[in-house]
N, C-alpha and C positions, 0 to 999 in steps of 0.2 A: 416497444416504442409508443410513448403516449400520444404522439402528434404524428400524422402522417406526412412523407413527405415534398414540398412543394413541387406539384406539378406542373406550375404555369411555368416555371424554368426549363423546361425540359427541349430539346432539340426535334422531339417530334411529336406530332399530337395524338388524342386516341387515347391517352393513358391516365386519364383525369384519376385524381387516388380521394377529391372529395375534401371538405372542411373539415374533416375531424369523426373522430369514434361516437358511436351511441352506448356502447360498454365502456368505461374505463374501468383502472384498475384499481383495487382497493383493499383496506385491510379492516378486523374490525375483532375488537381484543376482549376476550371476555371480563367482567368485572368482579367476581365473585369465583377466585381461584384458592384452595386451600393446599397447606401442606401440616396434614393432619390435625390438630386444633388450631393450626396458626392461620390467618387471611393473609397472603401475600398482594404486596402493594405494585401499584401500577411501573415502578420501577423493574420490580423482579418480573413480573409477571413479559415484560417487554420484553427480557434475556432468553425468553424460551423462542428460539431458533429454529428450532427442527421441526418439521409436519412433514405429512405425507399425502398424497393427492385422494383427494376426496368424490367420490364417483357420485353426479346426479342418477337417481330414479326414476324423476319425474320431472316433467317445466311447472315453472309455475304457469296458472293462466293468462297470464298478459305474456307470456312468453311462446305461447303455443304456434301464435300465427308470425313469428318474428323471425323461427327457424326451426328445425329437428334437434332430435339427442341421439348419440353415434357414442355409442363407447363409455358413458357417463361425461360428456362431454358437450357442450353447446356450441351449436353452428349456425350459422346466418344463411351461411350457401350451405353446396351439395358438399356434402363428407368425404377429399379423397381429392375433390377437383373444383376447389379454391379458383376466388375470382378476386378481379380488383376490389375495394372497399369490404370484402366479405370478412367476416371476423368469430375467431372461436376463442368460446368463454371456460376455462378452468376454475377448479376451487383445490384448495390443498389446506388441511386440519390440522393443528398443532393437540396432538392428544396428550392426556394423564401419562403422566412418567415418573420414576424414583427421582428428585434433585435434591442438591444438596444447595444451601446457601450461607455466605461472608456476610454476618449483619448485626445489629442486637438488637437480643427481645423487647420489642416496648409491647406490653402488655398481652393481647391475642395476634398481634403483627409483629412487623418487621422493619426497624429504621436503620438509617445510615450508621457501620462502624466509623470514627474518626482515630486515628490514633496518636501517638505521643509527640510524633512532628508532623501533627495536621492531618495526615493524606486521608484521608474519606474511602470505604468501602462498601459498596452495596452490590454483592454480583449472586450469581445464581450460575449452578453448572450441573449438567443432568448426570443424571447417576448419582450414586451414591459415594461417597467420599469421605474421608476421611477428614480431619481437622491439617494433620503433617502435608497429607495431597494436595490440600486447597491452600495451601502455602507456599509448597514448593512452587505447585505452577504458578502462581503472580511471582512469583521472585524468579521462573525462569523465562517469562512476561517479561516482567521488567528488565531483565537482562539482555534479549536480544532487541526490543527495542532502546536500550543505552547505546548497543554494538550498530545500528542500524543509524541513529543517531549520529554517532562518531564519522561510521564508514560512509555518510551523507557530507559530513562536514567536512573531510578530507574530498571529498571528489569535488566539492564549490571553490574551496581552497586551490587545487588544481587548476581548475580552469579559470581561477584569478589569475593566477600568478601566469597562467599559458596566457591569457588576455595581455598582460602585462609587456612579459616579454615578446609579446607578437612584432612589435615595429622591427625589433632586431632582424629579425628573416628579412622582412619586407625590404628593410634597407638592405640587406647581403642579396635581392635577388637581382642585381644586377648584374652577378655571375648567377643562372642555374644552379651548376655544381655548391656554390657556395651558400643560397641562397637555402637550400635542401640540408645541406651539413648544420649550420646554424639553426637552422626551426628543428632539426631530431634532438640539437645538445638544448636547446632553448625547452624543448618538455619532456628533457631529461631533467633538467634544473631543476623546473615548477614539481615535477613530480618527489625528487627530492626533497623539496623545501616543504611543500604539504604534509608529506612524510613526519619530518624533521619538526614541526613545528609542532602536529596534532601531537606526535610521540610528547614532546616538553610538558604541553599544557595537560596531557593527561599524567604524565612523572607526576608534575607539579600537586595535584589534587592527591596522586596514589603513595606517594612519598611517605607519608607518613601512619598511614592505613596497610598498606602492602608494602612496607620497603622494599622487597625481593625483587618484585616487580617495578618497582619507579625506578630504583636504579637502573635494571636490565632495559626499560624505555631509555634512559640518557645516556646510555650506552649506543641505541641506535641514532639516539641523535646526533651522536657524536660521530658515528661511522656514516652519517647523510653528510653532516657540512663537511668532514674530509673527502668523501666525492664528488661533494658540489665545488670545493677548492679546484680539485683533480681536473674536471670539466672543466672547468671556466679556464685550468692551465691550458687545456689542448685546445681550447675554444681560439688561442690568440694565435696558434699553429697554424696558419693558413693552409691545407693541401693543395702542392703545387700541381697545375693542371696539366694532362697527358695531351704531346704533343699528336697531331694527327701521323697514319702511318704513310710511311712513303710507297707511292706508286712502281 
C-alpha cells in the first residue's frame, strides 16, 4: 500500500498512521541487456517477470542511523515487533536466464514483428523455445481470451435482458406465490435468449469457416427459442392457489 490509511476518520484516537512513507516503492530496469550478440530493447527487456529476493549485506550510510538489517532485510523499527508508521524495505533481482523471443532482427537488436493482417508482435518468454511452442502458445492465448470474451458477453447480455424483464415480476408481486413463479420463468427466458442469441451471432461468423460447428450452434438456437416458446406457454398457466387447511 503506497499511501497509508486515513487516520483522522477513525472512531478512536491513539492510532495516528502519519502522512505518508519515507521509502516508497520502485523499480529500476537495467539498459544494457544482451541475448548473446543481440541488445534487447526496452520493450523485451520489460517482459522479463520473474526475480528472486535479493538479500542486503550492508546499509548504505545514510541508512545506518534510519534503522537495522535483520535477515537481509531493512527495518525502521525492532525486527519481529513492528509498530505504527514503522516500515520494512525489500529488494528482489530479475537475473540472467535462457529466453526466447517473437521479433525481427533489425540489425544487432530487436523490432516489432507485424504480420499479413496487421497484428504486431514483440514478446519475450523465458526459456528456451522452440519457433512451433512460441506459436502454439499465442494461439492458445488467443483463444481462451476469444472464449473469455464470448462467455463476458453472454453474462451482460443476461443481465439485460433479466433488467428487462424485471417490471414483469414486479407487476405479478401482488400475489407472493405469483410474483416468485414469474421472476424464475422471466430468468429462465433472459437466460435463454443470451444463449440463443450469442450461439447465432457466433454461427453466423463460423458458418463458413467451420461448417460443422456453425450448424451444430443453430441447432441450439433453435432448441433455446423452442423453450423460450415452451415458457412463455406455461407462463400464461396461472397456478391455482392452495386453499388454507381446515381446522
Amino acid at each position: 500500500m503506497n499511501k497509508p490509511i486515513d487516520s483522522s476518520r477513525f472512531k478512536e484516537s491513539g492510532h495516528d498512521n502519519g502522512s505518508g512513507r519515507k521509502y516508497g516503492s520502485g523499480s529500476s530496469q537495467a539498459k544494457d541487456v544482451t541475448l548473446g550478440a543481440f541488445k534487447l530493447s526496452d520493450g523485451l527487456i520489460s517482459q522479463m517477470l520473474w526475480n528472486e529476493s535479493y538479500l542486503l549485506q550492508e546499509l548504505p550510510d545514510d541508512w545506518k542511523d534510519e534503522g537495522r538489517l535483520s535477515g537481509g532485510v531493512f527495518y525502521t523499527g525492532t525486527p519481529g515487533s513492528p509498530k505504527i508508521r514503522d516500515e520494512k524495505v525489500s529488494f528482489s533481482l530479475t537475473g540472467p536466464d535462457d529466453v526466447s523471443v517473437m521479433a525481427v532482427q533489425t540489425g544487432h537488436s530487436f523490432s516489432t514483428y507485424k504480420s499479413e493482417t496487421g497484428k504486431t508482435k514483440l514478446l519475450l518468454y523465458q526459456g528456451l523455445l522452440s519457433a512451433e511452442e512460441v506459436v502454439k502458445g499465442e494461439e492458445t492465448k488467443a483463444k481462451l481470451l476469444r472464449w473469455a470474451l464470448r462467455g463476458g458477453g453472454i453474462v451482460v447480455m443476461f443481465i439485460g435482458f433479466l433488467l428487462f424483464l424485471k417490471p414483469l415480476s414486479v407487476l405479478a408481486d401482488v400475489l407472493p406465490f405469483l410474483g416468485n413463479f414469474v421472476g424464475g420463468v422471466s430468468a429462465l427466458v433472459a437466460f435463454l435468449l443470451s444463449i440463443a442469441i450469442s450461439a447465432m451471432i457466433i454461427a453466423m461468423s463460423w458458418i463458413f469457416f467451420r461448417p460443422v460447428l456453425g450448424i451444430g450452434l443453430f441447432v441450439v438456437v433453435i432448441a433455446c427459442l423452442f423453450l423460450i416458446k415452451r415458457k412463455m406457454s406455461s407462463k400464461n398457466q396461472i397456478p391455482a392457489s392452495v386453499p388454507p387447511p381446515l381446522n
